[in-house]
C-alpha positions as CSV (number, residue, x, y, z in Angstrom):
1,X,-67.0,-1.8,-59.4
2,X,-68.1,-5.4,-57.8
3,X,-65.7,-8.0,-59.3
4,X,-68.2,-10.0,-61.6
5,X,-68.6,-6.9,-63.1
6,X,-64.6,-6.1,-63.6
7,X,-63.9,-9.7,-65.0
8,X,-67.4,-9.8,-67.5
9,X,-65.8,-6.2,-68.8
10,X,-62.0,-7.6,-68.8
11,X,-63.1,-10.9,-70.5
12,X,-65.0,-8.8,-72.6
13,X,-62.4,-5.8,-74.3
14,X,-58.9,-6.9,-73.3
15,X,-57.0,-6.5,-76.5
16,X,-54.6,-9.4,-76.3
17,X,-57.2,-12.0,-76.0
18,X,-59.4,-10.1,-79.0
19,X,-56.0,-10.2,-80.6
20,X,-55.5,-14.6,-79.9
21,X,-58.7,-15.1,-80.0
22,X,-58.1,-14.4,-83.7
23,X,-56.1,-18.0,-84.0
24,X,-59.1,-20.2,-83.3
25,X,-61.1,-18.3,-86.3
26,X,-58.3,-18.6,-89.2
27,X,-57.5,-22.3,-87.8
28,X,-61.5,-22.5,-88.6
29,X,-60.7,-21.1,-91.9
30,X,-58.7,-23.8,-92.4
31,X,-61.0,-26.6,-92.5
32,X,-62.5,-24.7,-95.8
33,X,-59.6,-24.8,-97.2
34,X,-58.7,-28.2,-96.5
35,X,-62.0,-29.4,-98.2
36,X,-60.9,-28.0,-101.5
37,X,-60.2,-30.5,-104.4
38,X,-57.8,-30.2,-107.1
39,X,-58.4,-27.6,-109.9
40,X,-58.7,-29.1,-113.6
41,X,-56.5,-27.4,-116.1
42,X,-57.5,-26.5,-119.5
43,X,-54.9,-26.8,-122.4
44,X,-55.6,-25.8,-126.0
45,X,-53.1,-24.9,-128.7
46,X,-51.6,-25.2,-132.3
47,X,-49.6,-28.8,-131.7
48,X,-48.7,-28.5,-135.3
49,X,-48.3,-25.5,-137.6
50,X,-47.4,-25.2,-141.0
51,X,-44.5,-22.6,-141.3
52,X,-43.1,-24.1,-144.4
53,X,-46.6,-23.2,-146.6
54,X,-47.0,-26.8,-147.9
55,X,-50.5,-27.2,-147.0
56,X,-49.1,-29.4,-144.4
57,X,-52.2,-31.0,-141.8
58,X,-52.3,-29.1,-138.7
59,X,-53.5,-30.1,-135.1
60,X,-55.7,-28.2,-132.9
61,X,-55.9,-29.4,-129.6
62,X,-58.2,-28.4,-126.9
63,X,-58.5,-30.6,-123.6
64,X,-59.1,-30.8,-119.9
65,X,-56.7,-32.4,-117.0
66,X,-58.1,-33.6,-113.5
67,X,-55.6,-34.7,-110.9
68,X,-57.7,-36.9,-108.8
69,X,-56.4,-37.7,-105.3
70,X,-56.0,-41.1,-104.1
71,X,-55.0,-42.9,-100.6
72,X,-57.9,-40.6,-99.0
73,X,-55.6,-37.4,-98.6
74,X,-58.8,-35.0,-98.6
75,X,-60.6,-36.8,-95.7
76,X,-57.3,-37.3,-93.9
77,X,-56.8,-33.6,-94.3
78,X,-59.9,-32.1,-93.1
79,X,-59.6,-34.2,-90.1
80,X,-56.4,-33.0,-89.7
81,X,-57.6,-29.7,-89.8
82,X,-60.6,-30.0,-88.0
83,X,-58.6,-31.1,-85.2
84,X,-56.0,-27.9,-85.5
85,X,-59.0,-26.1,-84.9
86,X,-60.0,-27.5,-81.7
87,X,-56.2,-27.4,-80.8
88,X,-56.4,-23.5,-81.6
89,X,-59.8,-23.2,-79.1
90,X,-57.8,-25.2,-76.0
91,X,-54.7,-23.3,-76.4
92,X,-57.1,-19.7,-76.7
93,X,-58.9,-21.6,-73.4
94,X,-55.4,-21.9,-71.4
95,X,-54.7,-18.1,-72.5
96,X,-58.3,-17.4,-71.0
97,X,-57.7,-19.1,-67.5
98,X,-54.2,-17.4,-67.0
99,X,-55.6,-14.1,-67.7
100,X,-58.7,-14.5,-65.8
101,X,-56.2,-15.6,-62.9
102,X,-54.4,-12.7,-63.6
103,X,-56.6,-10.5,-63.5
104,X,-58.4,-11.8,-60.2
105,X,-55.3,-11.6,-58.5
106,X,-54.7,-7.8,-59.0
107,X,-58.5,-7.5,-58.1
108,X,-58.0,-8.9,-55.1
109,X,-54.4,-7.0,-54.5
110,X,-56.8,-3.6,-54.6
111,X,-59.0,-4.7,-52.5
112,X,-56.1,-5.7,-49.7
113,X,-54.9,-2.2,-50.1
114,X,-58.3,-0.7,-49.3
115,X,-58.8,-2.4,-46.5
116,X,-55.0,-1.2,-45.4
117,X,-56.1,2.3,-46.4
118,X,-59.0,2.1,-44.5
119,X,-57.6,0.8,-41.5
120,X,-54.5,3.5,-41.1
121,X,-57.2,6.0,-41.8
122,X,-59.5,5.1,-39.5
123,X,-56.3,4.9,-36.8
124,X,-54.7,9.0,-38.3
125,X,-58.6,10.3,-38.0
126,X,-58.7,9.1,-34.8
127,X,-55.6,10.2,-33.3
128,X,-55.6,13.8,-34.9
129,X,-59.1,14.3,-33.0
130,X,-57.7,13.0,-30.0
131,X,-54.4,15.6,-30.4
132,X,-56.6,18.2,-31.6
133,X,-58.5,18.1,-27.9
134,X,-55.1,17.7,-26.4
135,X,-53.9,20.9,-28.0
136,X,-57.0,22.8,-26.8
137,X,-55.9,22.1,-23.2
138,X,-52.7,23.8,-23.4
139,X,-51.5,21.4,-20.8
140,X,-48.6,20.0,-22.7
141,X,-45.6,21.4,-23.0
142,X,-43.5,22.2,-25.8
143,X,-41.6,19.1,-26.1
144,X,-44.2,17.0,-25.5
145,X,-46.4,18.4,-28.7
146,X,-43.3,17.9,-30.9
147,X,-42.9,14.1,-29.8
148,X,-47.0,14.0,-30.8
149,X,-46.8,15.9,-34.3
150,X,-43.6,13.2,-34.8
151,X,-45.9,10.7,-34.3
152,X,-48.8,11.9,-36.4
153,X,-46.3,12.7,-39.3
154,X,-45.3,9.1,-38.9
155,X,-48.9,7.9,-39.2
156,X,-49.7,10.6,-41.9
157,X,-46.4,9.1,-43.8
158,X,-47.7,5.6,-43.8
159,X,-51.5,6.4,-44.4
160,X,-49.9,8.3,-48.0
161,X,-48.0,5.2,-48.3
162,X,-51.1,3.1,-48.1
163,X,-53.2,5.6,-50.3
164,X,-50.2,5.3,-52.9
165,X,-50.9,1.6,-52.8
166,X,-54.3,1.4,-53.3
167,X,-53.8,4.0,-56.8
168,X,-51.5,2.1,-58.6
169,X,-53.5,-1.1,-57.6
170,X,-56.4,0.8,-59.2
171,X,-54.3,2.1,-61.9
172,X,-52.7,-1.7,-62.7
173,X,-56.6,-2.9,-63.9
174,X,-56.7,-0.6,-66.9
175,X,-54.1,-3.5,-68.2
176,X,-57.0,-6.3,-68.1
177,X,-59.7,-4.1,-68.8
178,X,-57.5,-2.5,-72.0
179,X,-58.9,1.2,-71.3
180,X,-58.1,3.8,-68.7
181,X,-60.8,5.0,-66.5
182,X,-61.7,8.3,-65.8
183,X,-62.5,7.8,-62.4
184,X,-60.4,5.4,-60.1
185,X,-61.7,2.2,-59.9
186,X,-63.1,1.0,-56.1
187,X,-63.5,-2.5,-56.0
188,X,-66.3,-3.3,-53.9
189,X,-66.7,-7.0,-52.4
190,X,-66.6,-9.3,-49.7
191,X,-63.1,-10.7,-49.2
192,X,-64.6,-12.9,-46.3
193,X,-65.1,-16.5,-48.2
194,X,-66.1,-19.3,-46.3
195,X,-63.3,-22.6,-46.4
196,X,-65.0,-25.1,-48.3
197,X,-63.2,-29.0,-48.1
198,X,-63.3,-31.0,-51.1
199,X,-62.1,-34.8,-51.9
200,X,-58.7,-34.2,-53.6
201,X,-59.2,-37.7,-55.8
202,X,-62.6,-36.2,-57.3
203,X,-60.9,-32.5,-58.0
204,X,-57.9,-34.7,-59.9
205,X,-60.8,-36.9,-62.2
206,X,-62.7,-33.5,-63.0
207,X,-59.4,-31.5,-63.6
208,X,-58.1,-34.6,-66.1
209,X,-61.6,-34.3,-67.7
210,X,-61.9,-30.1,-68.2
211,X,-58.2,-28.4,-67.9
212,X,-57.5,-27.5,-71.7
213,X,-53.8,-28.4,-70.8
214,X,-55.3,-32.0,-70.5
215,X,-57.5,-31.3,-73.7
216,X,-54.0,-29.8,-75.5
217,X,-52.0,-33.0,-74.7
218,X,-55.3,-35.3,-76.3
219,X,-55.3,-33.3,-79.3
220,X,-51.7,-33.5,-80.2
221,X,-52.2,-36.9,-80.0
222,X,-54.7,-37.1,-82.1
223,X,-53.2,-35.1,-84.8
224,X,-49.7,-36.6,-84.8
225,X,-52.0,-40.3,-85.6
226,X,-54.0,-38.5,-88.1
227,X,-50.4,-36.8,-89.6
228,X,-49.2,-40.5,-89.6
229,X,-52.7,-40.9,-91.4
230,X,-51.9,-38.3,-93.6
231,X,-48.0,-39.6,-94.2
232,X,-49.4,-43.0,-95.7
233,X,-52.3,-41.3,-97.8
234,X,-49.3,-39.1,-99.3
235,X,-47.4,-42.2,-100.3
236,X,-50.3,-43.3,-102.4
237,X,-50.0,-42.6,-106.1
238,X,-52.8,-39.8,-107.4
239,X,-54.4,-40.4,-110.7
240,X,-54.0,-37.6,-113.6
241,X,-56.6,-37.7,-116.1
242,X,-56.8,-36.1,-119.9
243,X,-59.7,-35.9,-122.1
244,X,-58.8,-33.5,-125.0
245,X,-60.3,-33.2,-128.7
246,X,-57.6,-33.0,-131.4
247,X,-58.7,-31.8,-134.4
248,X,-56.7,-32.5,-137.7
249,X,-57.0,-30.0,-140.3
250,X,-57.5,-30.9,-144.5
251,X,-54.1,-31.1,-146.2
252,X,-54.2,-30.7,-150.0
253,X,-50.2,-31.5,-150.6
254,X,-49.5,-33.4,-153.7
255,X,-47.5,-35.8,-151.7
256,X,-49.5,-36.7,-148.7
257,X,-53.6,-35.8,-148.8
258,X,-55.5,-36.1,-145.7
259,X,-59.1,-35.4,-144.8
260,X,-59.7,-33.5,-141.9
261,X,-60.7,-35.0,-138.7
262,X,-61.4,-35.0,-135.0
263,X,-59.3,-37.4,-132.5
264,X,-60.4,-37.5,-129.0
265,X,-57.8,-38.6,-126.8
266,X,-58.3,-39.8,-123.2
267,X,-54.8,-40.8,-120.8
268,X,-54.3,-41.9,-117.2
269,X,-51.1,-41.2,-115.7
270,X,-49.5,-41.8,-112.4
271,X,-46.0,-41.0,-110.8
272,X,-43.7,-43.2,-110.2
273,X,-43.5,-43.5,-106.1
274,X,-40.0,-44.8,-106.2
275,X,-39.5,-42.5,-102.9
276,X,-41.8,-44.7,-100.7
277,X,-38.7,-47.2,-100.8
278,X,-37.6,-44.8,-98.0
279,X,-39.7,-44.8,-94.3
280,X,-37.8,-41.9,-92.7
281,X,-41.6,-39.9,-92.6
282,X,-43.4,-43.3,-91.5
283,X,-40.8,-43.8,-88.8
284,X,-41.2,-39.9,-87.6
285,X,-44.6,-39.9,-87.5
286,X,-44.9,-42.8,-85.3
287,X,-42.1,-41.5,-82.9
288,X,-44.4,-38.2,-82.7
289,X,-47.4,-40.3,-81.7
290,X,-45.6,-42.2,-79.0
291,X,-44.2,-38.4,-77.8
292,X,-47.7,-37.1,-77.6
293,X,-48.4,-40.7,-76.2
294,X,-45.8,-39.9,-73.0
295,X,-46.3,-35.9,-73.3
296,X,-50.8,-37.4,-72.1
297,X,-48.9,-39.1,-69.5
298,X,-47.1,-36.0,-67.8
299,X,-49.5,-33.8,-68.3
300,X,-51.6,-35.7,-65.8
301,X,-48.6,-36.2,-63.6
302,X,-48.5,-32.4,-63.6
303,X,-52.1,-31.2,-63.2
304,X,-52.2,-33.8,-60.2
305,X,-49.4,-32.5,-58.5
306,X,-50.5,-28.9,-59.1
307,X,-53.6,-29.7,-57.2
308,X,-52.3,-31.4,-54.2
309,X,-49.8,-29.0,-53.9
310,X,-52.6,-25.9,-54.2
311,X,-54.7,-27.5,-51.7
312,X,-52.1,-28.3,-49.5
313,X,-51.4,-24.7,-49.5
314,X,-55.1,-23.6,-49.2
315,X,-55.4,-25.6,-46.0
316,X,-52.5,-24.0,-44.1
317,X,-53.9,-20.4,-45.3
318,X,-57.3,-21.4,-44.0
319,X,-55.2,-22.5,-40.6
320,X,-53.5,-19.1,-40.4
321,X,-56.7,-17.1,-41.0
322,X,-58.3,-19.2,-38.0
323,X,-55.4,-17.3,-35.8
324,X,-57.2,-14.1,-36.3
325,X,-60.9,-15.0,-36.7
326,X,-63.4,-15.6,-33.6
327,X,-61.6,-15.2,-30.5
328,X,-58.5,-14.8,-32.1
329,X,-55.5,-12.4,-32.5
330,X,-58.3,-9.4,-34.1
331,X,-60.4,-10.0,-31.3
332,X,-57.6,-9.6,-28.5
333,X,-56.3,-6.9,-30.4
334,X,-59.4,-5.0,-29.9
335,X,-59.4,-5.5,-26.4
336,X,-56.1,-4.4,-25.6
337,X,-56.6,-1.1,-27.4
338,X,-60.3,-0.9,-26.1
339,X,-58.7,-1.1,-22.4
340,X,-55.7,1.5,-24.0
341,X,-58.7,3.6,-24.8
342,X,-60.3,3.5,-21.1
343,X,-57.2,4.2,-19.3
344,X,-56.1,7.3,-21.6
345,X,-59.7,8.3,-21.4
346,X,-59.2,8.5,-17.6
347,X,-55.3,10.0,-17.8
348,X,-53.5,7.2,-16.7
349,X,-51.8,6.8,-20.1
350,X,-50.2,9.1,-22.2
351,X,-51.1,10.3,-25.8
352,X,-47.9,8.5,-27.0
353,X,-49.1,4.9,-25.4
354,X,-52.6,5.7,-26.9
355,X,-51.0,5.8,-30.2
356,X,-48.7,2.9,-29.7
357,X,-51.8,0.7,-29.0
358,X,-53.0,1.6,-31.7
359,X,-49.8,1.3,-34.0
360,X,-49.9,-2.3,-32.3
361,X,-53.3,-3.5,-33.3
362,X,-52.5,-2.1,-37.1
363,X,-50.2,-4.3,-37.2
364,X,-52.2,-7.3,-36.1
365,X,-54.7,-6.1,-38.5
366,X,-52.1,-5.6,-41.1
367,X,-50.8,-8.7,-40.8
368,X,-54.5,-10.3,-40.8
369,X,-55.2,-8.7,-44.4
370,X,-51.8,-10.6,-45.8
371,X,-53.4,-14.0,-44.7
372,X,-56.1,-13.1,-45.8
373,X,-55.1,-12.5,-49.3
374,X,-53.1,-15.5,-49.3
375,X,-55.6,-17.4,-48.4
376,X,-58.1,-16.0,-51.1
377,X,-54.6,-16.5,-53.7
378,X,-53.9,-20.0,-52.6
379,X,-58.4,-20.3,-53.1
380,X,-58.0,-18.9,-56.5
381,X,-55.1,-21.3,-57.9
382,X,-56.8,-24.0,-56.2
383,X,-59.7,-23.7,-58.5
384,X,-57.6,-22.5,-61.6
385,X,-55.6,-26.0,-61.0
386,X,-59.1,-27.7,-61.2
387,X,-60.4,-25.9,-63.8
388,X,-63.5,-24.9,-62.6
389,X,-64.4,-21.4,-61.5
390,X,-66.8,-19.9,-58.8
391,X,-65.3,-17.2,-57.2
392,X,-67.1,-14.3,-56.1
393,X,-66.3,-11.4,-53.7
C-alpha cells in the first residue's frame, strides 16, 4: 500500500474524525435555529361567567400575542452562530492535521522496520549459504561449528526481532484506517526525499495566514465582540404586543341591561430593565475580548517558535543524513565488508570475521535508517508547523 493511498483511506473511514466531524454539522444546525423568531401565542377564554344565573353579561375573549425583539438580538445571534460554526470547522481542521501527523508517522515507522528487516535478512540469507558450504567441507571441527550456529542463532534472534517489529508496525495502522486488514499491510515508498531550504520569515507569514490554531484564536475573537454585541442587544427592552377581540354577551337583568357587543383591544408592553443599572455582563464581555485580544498574540508567538525550532531540527537531520550519503559512512561500510568478503573468499579470514563485518556494516546501516527517519519526522513537523502538506514517499 503506497502512502497516498493509506492516508486518502485513513482520512476517509477513521471513526473518530467521522465521529468530530459530527460538531461542525450540528454547530451548522445552529445557525437555523438562531434565525428563528418568537412564536405568537393564542389566548381565548370565558373572562367572565355567570355562575350566579342572573343573566349577568359575559366576556369572550379570543386574541393573539407577539413578542417582537428589539436591540437587534436576531442578527446579533445568527452572527454569533455563524461564527461558532466556522469555530467548529478550525477546531475539526486542528483534529485533522494531528491525525494526519499521526498517522504519517506510524507510516513512516513501518517502513523503517522494513528496511531493518530487509537488511538483517539479507545479512542471515547470506551467512547461512556461506555456513551451509562450510558445513559441506567437513573441515571444521566440532567446536568451531558450535561457535558458527551461536552466531547464526544470534543473527536468526535479531532478524525475528526485526520481523516482530515490522508486524506490530503493520498491525498499529488498523488504528487510523479504523478496520483490520486481512492481509498485512506493506508500505511501499521511497523514503529517500530530497532537502529542500525555504526562507523561515515567508513559512511564518503563510503559517499565521493557514494554521487553524491561528484561524481558532481570530474566531474567538470575533465571537467574544459579537457576545459583547449580543450582551448590549439583551439589555434592550423587547416589545409585547396584544390584539384580542372581546366579545360582550346580551344581559337581560332587571337591574343592569346591556346590548351585546364586540371590544377589540390592542396593548404594548415592555419590561422594566431595572437590571441594566448593573454592568457586571458589559464588563465581562469586554475582559473576554481583550483575552482573545492577547490569547491572537501568543498564538503567533507560538506557531513562530514551533517553526524555527522544527526547522532548526530539520537542518541538523539533513546534516546527519549527509554522514552516510555519497561517499559517506554507507559507502565505507560497503567497502570494508566488500574487502571482508575477498579475503574470506580466498581463506585468510575466518567465517566468524566474515560475520562480524557484516554485524558491523548492519549497524552502520542500522544506524543510517534512524537518521533517516528522523530526518523524514523532523520533515513532517516542519510542514505540519506550516500548515501546508506535500509529503510523498
Amino acid at each position: 500500500m503506497r502512502y497516498q493511498r493509506f492516508i486518502n483511506l485513513a482520512l476517509e473511514n477513521n471513526l473518530n474524525l467521522l465521529a468530530e466531524e459530527y460538531n461542525v454539522s450540528i454547530a451548522d444546525a445552529q445557525i437555523s435555529l438562531a434565525k428563528i423568531r418568537p412564536n405568537p401565542s393564542f389566548t381565548m377564554g370565558n373572562v367572565s361567567g355567570d355562575i350566579t344565573n342572573q343573566a349577568l353579561q359575559q366576556q369572550l375573549y379570543a386574541g393573539f400575542t407577539q413578542t417582537v425583539e428589539m436591540g437587534k438580538k436576531r442578527r446579533n445571534r445568527i452572527q454569533l452562530a455563524e461564527s461558532n460554526s466556522g469555530l467548529a470547522q478550525a477546531n475539526f481542521e486542528i483534529l485533522l492535521r494531528n491525525f494526519r501527523l499521526e498517522a504519517t508517522q506510524a507510516y513512516v515507522q513501518l517502513l523503517i522496520h522494513q528496511n531493518i528487516f530487509d537488511r538483517e535478512k539479507r545479512t542471515y540469507t547470506l551467512l547461512s549459504k556461506e555456513l551451509e558450504e562450510k558445513e559441506k567441507s567437513k573441515d571444521m571441527d566440532e567446536l568451531e561449528l558450535l561457535r558458527l550456529k551461536i552466531e547464526m542463532g544470534q543473527l536468526l534472534d535479531d532478524l525475528y526481532e526485526s520481523e516482530a517489529d515490522v508486524a506490530t508496525s503493520a498491525l498499529a495502522l488498523a488504528l487510523p484506517l479504523s478496520q483490520i486488514q486481512n492481509q498485512r499491510i506493506v508500505a511501499q515508498g521511497n523514503i529517500n526525499i530530497p532537502y529542500q531550504t525555504y526562507a523561515i520569515d515567508s513559512l511564518t507569514q503563510l503559517a499565521l495566514q493557514i494554521r487553524p490554531e491561528m484561524q481558532v484564536a481570530r474566531l474567538r475573537e470575533k465571537i467574544n465582540e459579537q457576545g459583547l454585541a449580543m450582551v448590549k442587544s439583551n439589555r434592550v427592552s423587547d416589545l409585547t404586543f396584544d390584539l384580542g377581540n372581546n366579545y360582550y354577551t346580551l344581559a337581560t337583568n332587571e337591574i343592569g341591561p346591556t346590548p351585546a357587543y364586540h371590544a377589540i383591544t390592542a396593548t404594548v408592553g415592555f419590561p422594566l430593565m431595572l437590571s441594566n443599572r448593573r454592568k457586571g455582563d458589559l464588563v465581562a464581555a469586554q475582559k473576554s475580548i481583550q483575552q482573545a485580544q492577547t490569547l491572537v498574540q501568543a498564538t503567533a508567538i507560538m506557531i513562530e517558535t514551533e517553526i524555527r525550532q522544527a526547522y532548526l531540527l530539520y537542518q541538523i537531520a539533513h546534516k546527519q543524513i549527509q554522514l552516510f550519503l555519497n561517499e559517506g559512512l554507507l559507502a565505507q561500510a560497503d567497502r570494508v565488508l566488500s574487502r571482508e568478503a575477498q579475503s574470506y573468499a580466498k581463506g585468510e579470514t575466518s567465517f566468524l570475521d566474515l560475520s562480524e563485518s557484516h554485524r558491523k556494516a548492519d549497524e552502520v546501516y542500522f544506524a543510517y535508517f534512524d537518521a533517516l527517519k528522523n530526518y523524514i519526522d523532523a520533515l513532517i513537523a516542519l510542514e505540519h508547523a506550516v500548515g501546508f502538506w506535500d509529503i510523498d514517499f
